[in-house]
C-alpha positions as CSV (number, residue, x, y, z in Angstrom):
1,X,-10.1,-21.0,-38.5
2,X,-10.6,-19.0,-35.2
3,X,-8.7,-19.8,-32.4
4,X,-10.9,-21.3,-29.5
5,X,-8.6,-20.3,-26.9
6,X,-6.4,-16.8,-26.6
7,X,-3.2,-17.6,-27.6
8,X,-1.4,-16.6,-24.4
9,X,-3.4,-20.0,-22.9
10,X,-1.3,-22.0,-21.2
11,X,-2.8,-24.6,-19.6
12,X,-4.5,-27.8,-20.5
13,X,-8.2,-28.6,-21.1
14,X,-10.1,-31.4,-19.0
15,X,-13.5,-33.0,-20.0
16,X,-15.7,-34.9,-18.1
17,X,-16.5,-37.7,-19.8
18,X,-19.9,-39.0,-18.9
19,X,-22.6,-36.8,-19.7
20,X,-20.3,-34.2,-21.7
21,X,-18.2,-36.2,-24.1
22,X,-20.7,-39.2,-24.0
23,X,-24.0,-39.1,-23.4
24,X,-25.2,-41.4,-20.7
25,X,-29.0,-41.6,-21.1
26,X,-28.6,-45.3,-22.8
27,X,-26.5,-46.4,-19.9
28,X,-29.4,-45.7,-17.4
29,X,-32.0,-47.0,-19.7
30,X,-29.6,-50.5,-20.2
31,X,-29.9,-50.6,-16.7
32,X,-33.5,-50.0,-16.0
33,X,-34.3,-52.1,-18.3
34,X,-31.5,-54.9,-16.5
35,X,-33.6,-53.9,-12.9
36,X,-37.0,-53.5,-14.3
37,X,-37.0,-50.0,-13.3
38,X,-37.8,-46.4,-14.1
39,X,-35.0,-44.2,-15.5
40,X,-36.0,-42.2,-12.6
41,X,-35.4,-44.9,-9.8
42,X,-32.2,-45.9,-11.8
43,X,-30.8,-42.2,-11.5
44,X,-31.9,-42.1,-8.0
45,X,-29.8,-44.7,-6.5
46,X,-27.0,-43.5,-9.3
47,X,-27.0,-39.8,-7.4
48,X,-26.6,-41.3,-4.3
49,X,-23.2,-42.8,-5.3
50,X,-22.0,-40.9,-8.1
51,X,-20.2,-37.9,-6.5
52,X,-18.3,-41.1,-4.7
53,X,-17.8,-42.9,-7.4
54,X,-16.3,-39.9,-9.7
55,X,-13.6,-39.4,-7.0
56,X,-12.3,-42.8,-6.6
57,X,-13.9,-43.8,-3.3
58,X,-15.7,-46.9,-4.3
59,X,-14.6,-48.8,-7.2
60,X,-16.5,-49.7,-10.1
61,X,-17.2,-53.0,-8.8
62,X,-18.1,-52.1,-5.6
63,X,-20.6,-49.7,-7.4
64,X,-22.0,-52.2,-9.0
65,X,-22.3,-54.8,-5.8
66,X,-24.0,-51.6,-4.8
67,X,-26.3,-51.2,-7.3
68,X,-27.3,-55.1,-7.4
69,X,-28.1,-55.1,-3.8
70,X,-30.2,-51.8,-4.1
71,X,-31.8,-52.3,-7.5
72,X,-32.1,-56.3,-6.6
73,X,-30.9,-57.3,-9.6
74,X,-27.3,-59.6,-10.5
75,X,-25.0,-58.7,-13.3
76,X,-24.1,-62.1,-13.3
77,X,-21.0,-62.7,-15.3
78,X,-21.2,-59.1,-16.5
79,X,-18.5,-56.8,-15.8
80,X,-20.5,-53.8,-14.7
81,X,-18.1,-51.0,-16.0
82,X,-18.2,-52.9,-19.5
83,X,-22.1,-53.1,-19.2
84,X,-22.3,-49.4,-17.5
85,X,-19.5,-48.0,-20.3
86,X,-21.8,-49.9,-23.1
87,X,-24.6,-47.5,-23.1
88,X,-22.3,-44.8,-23.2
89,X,-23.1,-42.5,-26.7
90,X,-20.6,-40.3,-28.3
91,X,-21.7,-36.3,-28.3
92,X,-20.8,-35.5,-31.7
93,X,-20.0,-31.8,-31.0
94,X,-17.8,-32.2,-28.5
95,X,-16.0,-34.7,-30.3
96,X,-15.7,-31.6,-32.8
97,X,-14.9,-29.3,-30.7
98,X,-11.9,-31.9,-29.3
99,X,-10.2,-32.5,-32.6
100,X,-10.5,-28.3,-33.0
101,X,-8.7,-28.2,-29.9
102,X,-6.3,-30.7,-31.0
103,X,-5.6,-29.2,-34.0
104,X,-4.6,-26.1,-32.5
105,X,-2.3,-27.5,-30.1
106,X,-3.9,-27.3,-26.9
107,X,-3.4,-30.3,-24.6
108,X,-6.5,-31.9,-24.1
């Protein structure tokens, strides 16, 4: 097998998980569907709050007090990061490429 990294690589190797590891498209269509909304609508409340979001500065729940208020819709009893994490999709190549990496050693 050929390496996927030089061997004089020293570091570590981060993913981002939604939309690169996972795919996300189910997670905004659970909740369109949830607000009877558009995809589109959906991802443009989710762009207005995701850069905050990724970074810590409002907490999933909070996110999703955010979204119910904006989307008018109630999660009820739901626990929004379960619900939002649900339609979250595995992207088999990366998970390829991530046991590669494994394989070879590289911290991941």
């Amino acid at each position: 097998m050929t390496p996927l990294l030089s061997k004089n690589f020293s570091g570590f190797v981060y993913f981002d998980l939604g939309g690169v590891v996972f795919g996300v498209k189910g997670a905004f269509g659970n909740l369109a569907k949830l607000a009877n909304k558009s995809v589109e609508e959906i991802k443009e409340v989710f762009s207005k709050y995701d850069n905050s979001a990724c970074k810590g500065l409002i907490s999933p729940e909070e996110l999703g007090k955010i979204y119910e208020k904006e989307l008018s819709l109630s999660f009820g009893d739901t626990n929004f990061l379960s619900f939002w994490i649900g339609g979250y999709k595995p992207v088999p190549d990366m998970h390829k490429l991530i046991q590669n990496l494994i394989e070879q050693g590289t911290q991941i």
